[in-house]
C-alpha positions in Angstrom: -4.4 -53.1 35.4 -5.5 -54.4 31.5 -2.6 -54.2 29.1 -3.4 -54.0 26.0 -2.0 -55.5 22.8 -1.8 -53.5 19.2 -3.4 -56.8 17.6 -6.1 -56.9 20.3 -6.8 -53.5 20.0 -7.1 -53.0 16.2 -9.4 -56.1 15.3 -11.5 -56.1 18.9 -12.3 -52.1 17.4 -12.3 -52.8 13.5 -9.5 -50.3 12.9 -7.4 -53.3 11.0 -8.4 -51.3 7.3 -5.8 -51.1 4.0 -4.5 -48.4 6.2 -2.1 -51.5 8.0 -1.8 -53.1 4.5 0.0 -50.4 2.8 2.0 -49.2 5.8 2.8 -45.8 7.1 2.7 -44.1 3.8 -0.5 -44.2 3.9 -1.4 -41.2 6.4 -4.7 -40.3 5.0 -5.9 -43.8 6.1 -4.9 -43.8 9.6 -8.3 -44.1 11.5 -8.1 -42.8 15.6 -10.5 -43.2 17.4 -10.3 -40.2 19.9 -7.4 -38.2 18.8 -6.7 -35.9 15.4 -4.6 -37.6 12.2 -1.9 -35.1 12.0 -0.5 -36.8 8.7 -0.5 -34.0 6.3 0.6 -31.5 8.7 4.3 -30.4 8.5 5.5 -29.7 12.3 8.8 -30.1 14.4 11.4 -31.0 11.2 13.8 -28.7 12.0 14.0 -27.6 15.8 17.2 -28.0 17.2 17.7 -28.2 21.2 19.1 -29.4 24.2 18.7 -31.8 26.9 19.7 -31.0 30.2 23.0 -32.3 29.9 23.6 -30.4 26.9 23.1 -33.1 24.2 22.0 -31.4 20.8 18.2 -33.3 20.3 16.2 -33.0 17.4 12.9 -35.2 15.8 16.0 -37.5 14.5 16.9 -38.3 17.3 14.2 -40.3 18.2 14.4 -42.5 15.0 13.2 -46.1 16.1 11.4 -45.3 18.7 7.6 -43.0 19.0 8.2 -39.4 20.3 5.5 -37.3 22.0 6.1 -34.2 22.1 4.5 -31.9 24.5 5.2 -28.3 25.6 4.9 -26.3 29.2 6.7 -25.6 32.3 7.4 -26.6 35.4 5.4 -24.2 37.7 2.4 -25.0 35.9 -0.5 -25.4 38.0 -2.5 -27.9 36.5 -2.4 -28.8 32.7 1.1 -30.1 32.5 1.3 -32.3 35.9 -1.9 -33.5 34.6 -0.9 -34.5 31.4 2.6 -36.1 32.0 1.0 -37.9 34.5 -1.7 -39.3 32.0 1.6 -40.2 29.7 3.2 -42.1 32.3 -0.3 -44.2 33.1 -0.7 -44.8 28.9 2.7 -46.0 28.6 2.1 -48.6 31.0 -1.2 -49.5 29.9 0.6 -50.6 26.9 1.9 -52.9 28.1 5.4 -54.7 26.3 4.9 -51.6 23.5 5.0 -48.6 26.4 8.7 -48.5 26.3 8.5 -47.6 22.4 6.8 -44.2 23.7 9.6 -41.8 24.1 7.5 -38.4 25.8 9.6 -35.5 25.0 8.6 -32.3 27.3 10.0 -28.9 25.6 10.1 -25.9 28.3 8.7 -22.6 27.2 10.1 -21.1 30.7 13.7 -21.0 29.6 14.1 -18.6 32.2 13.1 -20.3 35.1 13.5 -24.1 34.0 17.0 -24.7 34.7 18.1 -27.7 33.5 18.4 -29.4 36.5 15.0 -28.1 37.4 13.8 -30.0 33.7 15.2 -32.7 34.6 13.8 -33.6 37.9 10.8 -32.6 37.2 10.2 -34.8 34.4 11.6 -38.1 35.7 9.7 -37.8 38.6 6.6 -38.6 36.0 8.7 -41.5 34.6 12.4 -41.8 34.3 12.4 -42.8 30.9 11.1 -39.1 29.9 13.3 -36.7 28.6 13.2 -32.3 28.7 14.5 -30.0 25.9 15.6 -26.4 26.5 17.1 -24.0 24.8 17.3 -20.4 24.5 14.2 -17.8 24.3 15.0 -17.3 21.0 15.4 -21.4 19.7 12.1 -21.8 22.3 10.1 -19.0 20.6 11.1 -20.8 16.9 10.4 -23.9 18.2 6.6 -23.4 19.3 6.4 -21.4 16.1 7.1 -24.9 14.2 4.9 -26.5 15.9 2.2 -24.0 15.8 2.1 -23.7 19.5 0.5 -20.7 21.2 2.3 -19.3 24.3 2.5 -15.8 26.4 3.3 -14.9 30.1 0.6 -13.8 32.4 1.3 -11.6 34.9 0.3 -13.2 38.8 1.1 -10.8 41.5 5.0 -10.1 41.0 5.3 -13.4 39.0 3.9 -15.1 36.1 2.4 -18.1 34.5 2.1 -19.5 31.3 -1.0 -19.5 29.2 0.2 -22.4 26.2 -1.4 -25.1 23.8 -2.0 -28.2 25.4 -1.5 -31.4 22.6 0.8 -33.7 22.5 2.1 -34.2 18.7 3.1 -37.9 18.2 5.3 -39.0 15.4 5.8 -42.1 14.6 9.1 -44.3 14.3 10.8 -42.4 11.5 9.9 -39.0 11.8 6.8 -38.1 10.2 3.7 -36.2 12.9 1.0 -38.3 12.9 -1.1 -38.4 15.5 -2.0 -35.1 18.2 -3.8 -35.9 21.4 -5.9 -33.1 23.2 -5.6 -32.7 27.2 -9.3 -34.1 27.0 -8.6 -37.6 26.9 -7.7 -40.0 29.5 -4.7 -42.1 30.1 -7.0 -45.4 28.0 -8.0 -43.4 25.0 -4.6 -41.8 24.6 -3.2 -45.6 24.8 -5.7 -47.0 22.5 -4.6 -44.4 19.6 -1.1 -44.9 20.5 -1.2 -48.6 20.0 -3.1 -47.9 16.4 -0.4 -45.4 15.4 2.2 -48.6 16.3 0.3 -50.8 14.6 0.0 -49.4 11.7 3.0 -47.5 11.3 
């Protein structure tokens, strides 16, 4: 496996610009290669949830370190396996800078995502990753600040989820910078990771 390194990375691909020189203020200049500059988009300020032992979490509580936050459930068949698995493969591909990513999966099946359910599920991805819950009511206003869409679909006597797939990154004090689309691999996602760190 190639690690890579944020320096590497940003003059090897010419994304070293002012961007680094004036620092994370300057969101407009942040340059990704594969994912969308998220910068000017106000998303995720005020959500207030728990973790599945209870702990009140919000986007401060990840001061210091890079949260990406990504919603789903469980039972899902395909898009959310996939993509916590392509988490846990960039973190490592970042080598000595993965254990700044903090991936942050937010449940919108309250109802059937115990906490202990969350919680298992999500550490058998990678151990360091966290779940949020909450009630349907702090769920539903959750995906609302994020602009997440979301609604059951009926299967036989069950249901699934239909639900927006990107991950929202912020970076180390707060501010959404960076969302990643379920159409990238594990090396992209890493790659624009590593720029967001760099530069911010």
């Amino acid at each position: 496996m190639t690690f890579l390194t944020r320096r590497q990375l940003l003059t090897g691909s010419g994304v070293l610009t002012l961007g680094a020189l004036a620092g994370c203020d300057a969101g407009n200049s942040l340059n990704f290669k594969y994912g969308k500059n998220l910068s000017n988009e106000v998303m995720g300020r005020t959500f207030k949830l728990q973790d599945p032992q209870g702990n009140p979490k919000s986007i401060s509580s990840y001061w210091g370190q890079m949260p990406m936050v990504f919603f789903g459930f469980t039972q899902c068949p395909a898009v959310c396996p996939t993509t916590l698995a392509r988490a846990a493969q960039a973190r490592r591909l970042m080598g000595r800078d993965g254990p700044r990513l903090q991936v942050v999966f937010i449940t919108l099946d309250p109802e059937r995502d115990t906490p202990e359910v969350l919680d298992h599920y999500v550490k058998a991805f990678d151990p360091s990753f966290e779940a949020l819950t909450g009630t349907p009511e702090q769920i539903a206003a959750t995906a609302k600040e994020f602009k997440v869409f979301y609604e059951k679909v009926p299967v036989g006597d069950s249901y699934t989820i239909s639900h927006t797939a990107t991950c929202y990154v912020y970076d180390s004090r707060g501010n959404l910078r960076l969302g990643l689309p379920a159409s990238l691999n594990a090396q992209e996602c890493a790659e624009d990771l590593l720029t967001l760190m760099e530069l911010c």
